[in-house]
Backbone as a printed PyTorch tensor [residue, N CA C, xyz], in Angstrom:
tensor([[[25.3460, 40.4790, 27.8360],
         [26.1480, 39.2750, 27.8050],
         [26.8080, 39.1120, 26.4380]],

        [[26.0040, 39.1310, 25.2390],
         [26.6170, 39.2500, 24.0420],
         [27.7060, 39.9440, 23.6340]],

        [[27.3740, 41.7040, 24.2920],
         [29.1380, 42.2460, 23.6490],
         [30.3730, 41.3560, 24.5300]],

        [[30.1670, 40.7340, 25.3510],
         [31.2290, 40.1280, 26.3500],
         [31.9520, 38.9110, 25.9130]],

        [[31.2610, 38.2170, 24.7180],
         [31.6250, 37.2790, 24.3450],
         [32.3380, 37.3170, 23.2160]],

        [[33.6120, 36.6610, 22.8720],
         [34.4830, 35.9370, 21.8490],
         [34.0620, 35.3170, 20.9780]],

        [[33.2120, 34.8370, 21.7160],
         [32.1290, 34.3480, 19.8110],
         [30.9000, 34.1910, 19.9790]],

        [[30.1900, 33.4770, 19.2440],
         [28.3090, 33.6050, 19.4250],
         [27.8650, 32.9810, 18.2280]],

        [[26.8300, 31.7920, 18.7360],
         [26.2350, 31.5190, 17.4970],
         [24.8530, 31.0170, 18.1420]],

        [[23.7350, 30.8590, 16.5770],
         [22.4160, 30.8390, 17.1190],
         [22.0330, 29.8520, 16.3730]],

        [[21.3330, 28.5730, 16.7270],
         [20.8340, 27.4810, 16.3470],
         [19.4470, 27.3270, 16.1130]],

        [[19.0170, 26.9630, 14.8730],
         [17.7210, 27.3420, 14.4670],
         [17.4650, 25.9980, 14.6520]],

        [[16.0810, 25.1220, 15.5770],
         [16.1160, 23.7790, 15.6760],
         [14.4530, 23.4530, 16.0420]],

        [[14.1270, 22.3440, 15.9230],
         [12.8130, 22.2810, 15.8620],
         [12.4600, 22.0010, 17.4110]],

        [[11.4800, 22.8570, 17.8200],
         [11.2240, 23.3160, 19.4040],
         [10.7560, 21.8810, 20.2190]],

        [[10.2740, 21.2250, 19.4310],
         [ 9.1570, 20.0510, 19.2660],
         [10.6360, 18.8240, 19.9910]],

        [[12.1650, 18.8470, 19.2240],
         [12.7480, 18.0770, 19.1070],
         [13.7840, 18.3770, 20.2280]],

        [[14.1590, 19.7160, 20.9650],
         [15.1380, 20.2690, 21.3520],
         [14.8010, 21.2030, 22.7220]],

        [[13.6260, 21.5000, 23.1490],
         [13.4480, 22.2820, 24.4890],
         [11.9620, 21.4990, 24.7930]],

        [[12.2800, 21.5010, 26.2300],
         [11.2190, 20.9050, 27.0160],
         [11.3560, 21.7840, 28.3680]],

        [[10.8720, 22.7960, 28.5830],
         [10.9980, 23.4040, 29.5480],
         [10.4590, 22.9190, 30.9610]],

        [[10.5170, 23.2250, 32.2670],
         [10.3650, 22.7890, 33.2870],
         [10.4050, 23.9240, 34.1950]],

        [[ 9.5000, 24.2160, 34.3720],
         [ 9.4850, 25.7050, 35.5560],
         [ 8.0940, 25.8160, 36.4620]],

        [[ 7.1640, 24.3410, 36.3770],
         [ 5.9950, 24.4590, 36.9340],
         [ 6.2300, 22.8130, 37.4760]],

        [[ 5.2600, 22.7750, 38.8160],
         [ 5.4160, 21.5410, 39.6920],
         [ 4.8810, 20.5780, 38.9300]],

        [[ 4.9580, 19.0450, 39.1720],
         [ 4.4480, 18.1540, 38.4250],
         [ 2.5440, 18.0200, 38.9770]],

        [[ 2.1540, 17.7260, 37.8750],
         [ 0.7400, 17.2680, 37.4270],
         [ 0.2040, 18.6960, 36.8490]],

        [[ 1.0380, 19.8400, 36.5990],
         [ 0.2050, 20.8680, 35.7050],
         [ 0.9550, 20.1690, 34.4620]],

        [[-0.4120, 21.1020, 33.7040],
         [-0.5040, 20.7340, 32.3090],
         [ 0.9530, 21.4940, 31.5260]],

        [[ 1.3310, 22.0620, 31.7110],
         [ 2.3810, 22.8290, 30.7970],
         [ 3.5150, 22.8320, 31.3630]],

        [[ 4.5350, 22.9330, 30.5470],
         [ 6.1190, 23.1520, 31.4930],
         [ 6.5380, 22.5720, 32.8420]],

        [[ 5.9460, 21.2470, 32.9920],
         [ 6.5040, 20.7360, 34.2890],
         [ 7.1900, 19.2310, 34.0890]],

        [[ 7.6950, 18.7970, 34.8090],
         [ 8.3060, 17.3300, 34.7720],
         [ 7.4020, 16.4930, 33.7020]],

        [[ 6.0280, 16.1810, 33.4120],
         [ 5.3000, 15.2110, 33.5320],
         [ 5.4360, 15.8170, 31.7090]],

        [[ 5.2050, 17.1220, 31.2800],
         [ 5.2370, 17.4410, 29.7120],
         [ 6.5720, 17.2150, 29.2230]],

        [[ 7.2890, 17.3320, 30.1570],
         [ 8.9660, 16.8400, 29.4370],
         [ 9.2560, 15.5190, 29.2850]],

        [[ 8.6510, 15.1350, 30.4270],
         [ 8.8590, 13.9060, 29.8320],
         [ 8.3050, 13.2820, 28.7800]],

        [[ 6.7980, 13.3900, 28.7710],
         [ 5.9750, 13.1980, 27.9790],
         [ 6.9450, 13.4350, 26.0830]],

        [[ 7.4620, 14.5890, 26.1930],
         [ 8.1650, 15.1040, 25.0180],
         [ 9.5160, 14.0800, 24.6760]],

        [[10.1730, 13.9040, 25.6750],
         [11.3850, 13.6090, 25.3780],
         [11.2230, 11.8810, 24.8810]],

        [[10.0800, 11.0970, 25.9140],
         [ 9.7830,  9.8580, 25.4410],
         [ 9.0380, 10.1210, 23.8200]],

        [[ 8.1810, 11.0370, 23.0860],
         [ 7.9240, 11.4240, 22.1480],
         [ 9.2580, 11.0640, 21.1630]],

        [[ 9.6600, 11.8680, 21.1400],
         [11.2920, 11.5010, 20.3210],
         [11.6570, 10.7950, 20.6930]],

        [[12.2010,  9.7520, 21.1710],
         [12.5040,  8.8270, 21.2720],
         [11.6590,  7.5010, 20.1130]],

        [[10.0880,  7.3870, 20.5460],
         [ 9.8790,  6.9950, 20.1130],
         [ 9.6460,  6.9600, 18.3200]],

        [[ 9.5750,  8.2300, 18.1740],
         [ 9.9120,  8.6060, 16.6990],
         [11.0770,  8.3210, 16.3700]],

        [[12.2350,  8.3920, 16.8750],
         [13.5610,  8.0580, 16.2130],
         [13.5590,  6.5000, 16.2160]],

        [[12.7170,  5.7450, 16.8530],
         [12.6300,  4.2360, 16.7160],
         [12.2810,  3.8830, 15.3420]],

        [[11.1360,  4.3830, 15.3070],
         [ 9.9480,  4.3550, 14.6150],
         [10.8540,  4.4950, 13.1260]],

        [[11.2850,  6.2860, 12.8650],
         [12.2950,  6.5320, 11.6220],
         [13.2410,  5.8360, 11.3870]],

        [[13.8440,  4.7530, 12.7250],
         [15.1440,  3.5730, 12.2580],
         [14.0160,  2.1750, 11.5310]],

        [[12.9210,  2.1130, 11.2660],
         [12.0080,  1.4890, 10.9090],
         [11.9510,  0.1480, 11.7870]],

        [[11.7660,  0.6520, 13.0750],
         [11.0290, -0.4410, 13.9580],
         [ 9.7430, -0.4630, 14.2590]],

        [[ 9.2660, -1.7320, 14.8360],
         [ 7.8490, -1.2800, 14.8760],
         [ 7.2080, -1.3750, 16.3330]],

        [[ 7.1640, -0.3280, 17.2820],
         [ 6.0900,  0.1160, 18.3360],
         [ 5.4660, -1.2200, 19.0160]],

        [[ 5.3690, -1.5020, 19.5570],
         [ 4.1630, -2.6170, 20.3790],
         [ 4.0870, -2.5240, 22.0730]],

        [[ 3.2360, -2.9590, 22.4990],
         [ 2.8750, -2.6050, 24.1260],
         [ 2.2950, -1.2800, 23.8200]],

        [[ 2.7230, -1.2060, 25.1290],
         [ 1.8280,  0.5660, 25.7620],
         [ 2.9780,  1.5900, 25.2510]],

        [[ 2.4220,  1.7260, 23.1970],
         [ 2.5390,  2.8370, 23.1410],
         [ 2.1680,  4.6930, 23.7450]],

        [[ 1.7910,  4.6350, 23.9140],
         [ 1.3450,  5.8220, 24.8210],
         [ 1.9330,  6.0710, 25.8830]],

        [[ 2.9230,  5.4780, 26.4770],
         [ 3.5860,  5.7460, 27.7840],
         [ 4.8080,  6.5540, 27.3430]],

        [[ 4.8860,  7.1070, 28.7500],
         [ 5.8280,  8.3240, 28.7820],
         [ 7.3570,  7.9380, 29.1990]],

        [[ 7.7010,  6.7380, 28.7950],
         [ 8.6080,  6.2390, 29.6150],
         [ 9.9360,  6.0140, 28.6350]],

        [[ 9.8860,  6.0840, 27.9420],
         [10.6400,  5.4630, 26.7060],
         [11.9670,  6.6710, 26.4380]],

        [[13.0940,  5.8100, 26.2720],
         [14.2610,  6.5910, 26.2550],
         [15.3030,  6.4630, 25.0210]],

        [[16.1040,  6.7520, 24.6090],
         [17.0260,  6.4220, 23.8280],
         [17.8940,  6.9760, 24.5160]],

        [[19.1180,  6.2310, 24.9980],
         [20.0550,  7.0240, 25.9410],
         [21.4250,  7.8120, 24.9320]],

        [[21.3720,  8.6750, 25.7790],
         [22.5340,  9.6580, 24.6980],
         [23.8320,  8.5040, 24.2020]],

        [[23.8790,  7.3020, 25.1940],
         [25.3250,  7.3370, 24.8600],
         [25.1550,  5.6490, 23.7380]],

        [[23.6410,  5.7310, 22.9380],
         [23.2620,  5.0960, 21.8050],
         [22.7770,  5.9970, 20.7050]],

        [[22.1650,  7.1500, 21.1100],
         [22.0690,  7.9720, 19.8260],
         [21.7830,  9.5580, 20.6130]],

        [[22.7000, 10.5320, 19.9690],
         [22.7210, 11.9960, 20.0610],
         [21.2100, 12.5130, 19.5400]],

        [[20.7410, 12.2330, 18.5780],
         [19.9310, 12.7020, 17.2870],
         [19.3830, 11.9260, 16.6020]],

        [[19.0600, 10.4540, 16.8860],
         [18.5100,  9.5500, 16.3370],
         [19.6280,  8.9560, 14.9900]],

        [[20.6720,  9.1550, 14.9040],
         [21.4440,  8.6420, 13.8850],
         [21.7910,  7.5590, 15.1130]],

        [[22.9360,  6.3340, 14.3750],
         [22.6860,  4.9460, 14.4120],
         [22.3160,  3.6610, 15.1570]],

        [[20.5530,  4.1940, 14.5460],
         [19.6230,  3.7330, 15.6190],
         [19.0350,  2.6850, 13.5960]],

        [[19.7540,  2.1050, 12.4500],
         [19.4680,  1.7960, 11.5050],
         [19.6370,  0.1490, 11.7060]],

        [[20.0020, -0.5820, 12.5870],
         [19.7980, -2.0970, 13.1280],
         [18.8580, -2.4480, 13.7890]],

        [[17.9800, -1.4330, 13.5940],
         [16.7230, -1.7070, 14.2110],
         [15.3390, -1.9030, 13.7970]],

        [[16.3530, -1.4940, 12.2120],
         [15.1970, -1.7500, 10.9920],
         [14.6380, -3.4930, 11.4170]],

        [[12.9070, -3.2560, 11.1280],
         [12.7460, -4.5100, 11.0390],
         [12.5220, -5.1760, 12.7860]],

        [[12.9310, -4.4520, 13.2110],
         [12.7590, -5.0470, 14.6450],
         [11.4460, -4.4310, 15.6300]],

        [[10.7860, -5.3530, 16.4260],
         [ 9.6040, -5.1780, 17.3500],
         [ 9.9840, -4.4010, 18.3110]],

        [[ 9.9660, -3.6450, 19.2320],
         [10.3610, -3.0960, 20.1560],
         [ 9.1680, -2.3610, 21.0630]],

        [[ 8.7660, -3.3290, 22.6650],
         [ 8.0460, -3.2670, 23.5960],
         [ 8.0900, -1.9380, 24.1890]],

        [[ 7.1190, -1.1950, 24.3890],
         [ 6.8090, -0.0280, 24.7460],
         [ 6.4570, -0.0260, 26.2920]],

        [[ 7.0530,  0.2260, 27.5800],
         [ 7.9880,  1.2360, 26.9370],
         [ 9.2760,  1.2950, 26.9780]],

        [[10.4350,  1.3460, 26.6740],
         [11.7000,  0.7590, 26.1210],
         [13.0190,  1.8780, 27.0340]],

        [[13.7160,  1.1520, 27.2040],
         [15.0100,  2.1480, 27.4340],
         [16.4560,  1.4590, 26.7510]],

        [[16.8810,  1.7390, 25.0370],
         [17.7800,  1.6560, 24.3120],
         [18.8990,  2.5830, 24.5930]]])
């Protein structure tokens, strides 16, 4: 596939922040619906957290979103400094 292509580039990115794979049915432990999500509400809640808000309710739930079309990458998510935000949240 590579010689075929016009251009090519490779993105070095933190695995943790950027792939959540999905190739196994839900309720196994690895690579299925239930760990992606688990991951993706993860970041989310960290990019809250890094706009310096503060967590309350049922942290631990897998539910929590930041929708793309409020932040790509956790940039301007900074009006939130200072603010409570119920877990689990969809911003």
């Amino acid at each position: 596939v590579f010689p075929l292509s016009k251009s090519m580039a490779v993105l070095d990115v933190a695995r943790s922040e950027e792939f959540a794979p999905v190739k196994n049915p839900p309720g196994t432990d690895s690579d299925s619906p239930d760990t992606a999500r688990r991951l993706f509400s993860d970041v989310a809640k960290e990019w809250v957290k890094r706009a310096g808000a503060t967590l309350t309710g049922d942290v631990d739930s897998d539910m929590c979103e930041v929708g793309p079309m409020t932040s790509y990458n956790g940039e301007g998510l900074e009006g939130m400094r200072g603010a409570t935000v119920d877990c689990p949240f969809s911003i």
